[in-house]
N, C-alpha and C positions, 0 to 999 in steps of 0.2 A: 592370935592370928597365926596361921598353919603358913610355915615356908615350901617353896618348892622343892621336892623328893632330890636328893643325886643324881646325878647323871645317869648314872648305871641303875638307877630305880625306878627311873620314870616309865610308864604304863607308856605301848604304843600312840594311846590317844596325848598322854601328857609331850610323848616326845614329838609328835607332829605339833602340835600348838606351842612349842617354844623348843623349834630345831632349824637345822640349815640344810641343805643339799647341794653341794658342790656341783654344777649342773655342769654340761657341754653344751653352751649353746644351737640351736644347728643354724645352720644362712635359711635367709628369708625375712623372717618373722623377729621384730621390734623387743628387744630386752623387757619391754612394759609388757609385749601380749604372752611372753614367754612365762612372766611372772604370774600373769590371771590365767593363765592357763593351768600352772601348777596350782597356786589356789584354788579354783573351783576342783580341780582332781584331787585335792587332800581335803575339802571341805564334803563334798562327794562321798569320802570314804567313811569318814566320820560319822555325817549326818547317816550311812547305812549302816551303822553300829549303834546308833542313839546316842551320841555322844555330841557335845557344844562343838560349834563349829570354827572356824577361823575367820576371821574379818577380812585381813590381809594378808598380802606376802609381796615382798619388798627386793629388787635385786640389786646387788652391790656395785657400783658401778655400769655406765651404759656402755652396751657395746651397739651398736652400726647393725642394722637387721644385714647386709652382707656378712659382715666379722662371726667369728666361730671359737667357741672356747671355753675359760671356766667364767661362768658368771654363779655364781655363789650365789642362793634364793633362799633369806631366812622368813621363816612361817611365824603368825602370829604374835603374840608376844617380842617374838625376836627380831619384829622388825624396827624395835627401839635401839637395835644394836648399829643401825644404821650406817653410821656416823663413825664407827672404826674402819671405815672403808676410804675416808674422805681423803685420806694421808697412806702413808706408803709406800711399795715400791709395785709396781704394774711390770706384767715383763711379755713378751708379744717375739712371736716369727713371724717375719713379713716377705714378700716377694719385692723388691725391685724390680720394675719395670723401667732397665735404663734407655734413651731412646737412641743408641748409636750399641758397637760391643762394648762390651762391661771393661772400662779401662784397668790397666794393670795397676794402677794406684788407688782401685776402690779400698783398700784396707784402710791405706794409709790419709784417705779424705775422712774415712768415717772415723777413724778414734782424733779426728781435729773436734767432731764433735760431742767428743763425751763431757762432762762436767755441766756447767749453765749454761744455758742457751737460750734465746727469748725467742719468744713463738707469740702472735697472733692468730687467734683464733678464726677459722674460716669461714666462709660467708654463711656457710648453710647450718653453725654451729646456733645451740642456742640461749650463747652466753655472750656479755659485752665484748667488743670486738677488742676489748685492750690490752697492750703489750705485757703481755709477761713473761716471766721468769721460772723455765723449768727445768730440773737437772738429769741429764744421762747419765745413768750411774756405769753401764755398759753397751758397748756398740760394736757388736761381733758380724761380720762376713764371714758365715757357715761354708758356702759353694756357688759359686758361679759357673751360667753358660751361656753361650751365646750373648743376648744381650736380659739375661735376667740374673738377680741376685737375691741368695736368701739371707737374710738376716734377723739376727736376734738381737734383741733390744731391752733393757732393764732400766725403766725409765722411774722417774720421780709421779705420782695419781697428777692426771689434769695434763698430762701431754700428747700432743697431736702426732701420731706417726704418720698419719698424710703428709702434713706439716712438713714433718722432717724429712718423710723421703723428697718431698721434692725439695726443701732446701738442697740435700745431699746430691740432688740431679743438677743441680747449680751448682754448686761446688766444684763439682767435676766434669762442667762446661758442655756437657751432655746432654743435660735434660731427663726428669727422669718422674716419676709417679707410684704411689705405691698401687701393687696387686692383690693377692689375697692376703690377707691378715688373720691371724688366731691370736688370742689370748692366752698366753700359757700358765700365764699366775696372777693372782693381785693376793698381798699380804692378808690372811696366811696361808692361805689354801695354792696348791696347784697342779697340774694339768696328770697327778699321779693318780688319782683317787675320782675322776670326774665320773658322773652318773646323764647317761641319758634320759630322755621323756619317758622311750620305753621302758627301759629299768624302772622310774621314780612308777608308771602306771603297774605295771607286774607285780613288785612289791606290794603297793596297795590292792592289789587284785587279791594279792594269796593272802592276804591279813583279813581284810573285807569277808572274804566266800570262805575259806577255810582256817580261821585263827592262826594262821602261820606268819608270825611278827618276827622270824626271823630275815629275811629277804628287806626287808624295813629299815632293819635295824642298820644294814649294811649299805643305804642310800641316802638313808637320812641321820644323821647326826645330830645331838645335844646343840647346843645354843651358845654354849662356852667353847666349842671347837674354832667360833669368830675369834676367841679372845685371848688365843694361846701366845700369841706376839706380845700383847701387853704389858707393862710391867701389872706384878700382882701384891693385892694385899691380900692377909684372910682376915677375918673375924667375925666374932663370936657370933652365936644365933642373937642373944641379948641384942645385939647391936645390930641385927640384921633387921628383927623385927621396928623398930628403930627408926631405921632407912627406909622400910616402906610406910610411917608414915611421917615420911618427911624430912626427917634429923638427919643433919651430915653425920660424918663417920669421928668421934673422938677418942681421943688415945686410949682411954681404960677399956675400949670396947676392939681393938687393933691386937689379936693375937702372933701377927709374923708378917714381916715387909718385904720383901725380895730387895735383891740389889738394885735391878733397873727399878725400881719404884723410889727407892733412895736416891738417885740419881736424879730421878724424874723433873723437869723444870714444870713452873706452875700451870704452864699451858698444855703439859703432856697428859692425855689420859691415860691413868690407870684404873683396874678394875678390880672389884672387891669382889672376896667368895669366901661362904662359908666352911669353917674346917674340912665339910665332906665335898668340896668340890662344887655347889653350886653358884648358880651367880647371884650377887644381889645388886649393884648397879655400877656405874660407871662416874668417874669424877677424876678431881685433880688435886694433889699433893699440896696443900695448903701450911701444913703444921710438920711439926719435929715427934714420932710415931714415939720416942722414947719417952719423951717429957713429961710422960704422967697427966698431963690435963691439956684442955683446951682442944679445938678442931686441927685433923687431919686429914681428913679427905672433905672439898667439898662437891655435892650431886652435881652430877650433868644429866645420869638418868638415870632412873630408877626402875630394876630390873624385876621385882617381887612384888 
């Protein structure tokens, strides 16, 4: 069984069928139609090369067809990577829309709410309505005018900044509602490197008509750029071929642990990659990497 080429080796066709694109959302249009949109555009490109196409493509996190920002689209393959998305930190500029002028104490209402905070999910959301528990990690007041506020937000994945602005418009006896929204990051990717529609279609333009995979190269990224946060294992190819089919990862087959992987609690995912940088799946710290025998890594997914 043939593993998949390096990062840096894989053919345009390989890197579209197990890569990501950092995308810009634009308003309007539903994170799901954004998604099939790129699919059929990189399926499109493909099939005018004679090359296999892609099934799907998957987006990290939902944004609000109003909201605008990075939503992260991995292609094919890499839509098993899914699932590193679910956890992390999200980080968002918002408008406050307060309904009186912006009191002099907005600073000082909003770091009341940094750390935990429970939120109920909104009516129009489409998950159980039940209380939970999410953490601000930061709650910055950028500039205010009049009666508007912009703010930046660095929250824990699965928080409602609707939510919270209006909590926040309560707080400060005002009344208040959020305005426009962008997403500036969700772990790892953010708002430095983002690719528009038109960029992601140009690219594939000048690949398609004129072999020019450099433009490509520069919008679409490897598949392992999801996974630069994680803690890392490597090992061996022996052990890789292994993994795809089926066998957890055990010690003799574990050539280097990183620190956060040794740290890792049994419910952290960490990911496995070959000596030369590819990926081979995703799992959780089970065993002791030195001990010479027995499981270390068990699969959650299997990325080869």
């Amino acid at each position: 069984m043939s593993l998949r080429p390096p990062p840096e080796a894989r053919t345009p066709a390989e890197l579209l069928r197990f890569g990501v694109v950092n995308l810009d959302k634009p308003p309007g249009p539903s994170a799901h139609q954004v998604s099939g949109w790129v699919r059929n555009m990189v399926d499109d490109a493909l099939a005018a090369v004679d090359e296999p196409g892609i099934d799907n493509a998957a987006h990290a996190g939902t944004l609000d067809p109003k909201v605008t920002g990075c939503l992260p689209v991995l292609l094919g393959d890499a839509t098993r990577l899914a699932q590193v998305f679910l956890e992390g930190r999200k980080e968002y500029v918002a408008v406050l829309e307060v309904h009186a002028d912006v009191p002099d104490d907005l600073p000082a209402v909003a770091s009341e709410f940094e750390g935990e905070i429970y939120q109920k999910p909104p009516k129009k959301s489409a998950v159980r309505r039940d209380l939970r528990v999410r953490e601000v990690y930061d709650l910055d007041v950028l500039e205010t005018t009049g009666r508007q506020a912009l703010l930046r937000i660095e929250c824990e994945s699965g928080t409602y900044v609707r939510k919270l602005c209006h909590d926040l418009g309560l707080a400060l006896g005002t009344g208040a509602h959020m305005g426009d929204l962008r997403r500036t990051g969700t772990d790892p990717f953010d708002d430095r490197d983002l690719v528009s529609l038109h960029d992601l279609a140009d690219a594939l333009g000048f690949w398609r008509e004129d072999g020019d995979a450099a433009p490509l190269r520069e919008v679409v990224r490897p598949a392992e750029r999801a996974l630069r946060h994680l803690p890392s294992v490597a090992i061996a190819e022996s052990a890789a071929r292994e993994v795809a089919n089926g066998a957890p990862v055990y010690a003799p087959g574990v050539i280097e642990v990183d620190e956060a992987a040794r740290a890792a609690d049994e419910d952290d995912l960490v990911a496995c990659f070959t000596p030369d940088g590819s990926a081979v799946c995703l799992g959780t710290m089970v065993g002791d990497p030195d001990a010479g025998s027995g499981t270390v890594v068990d699969l959650e997914r299997v990325l080869v």
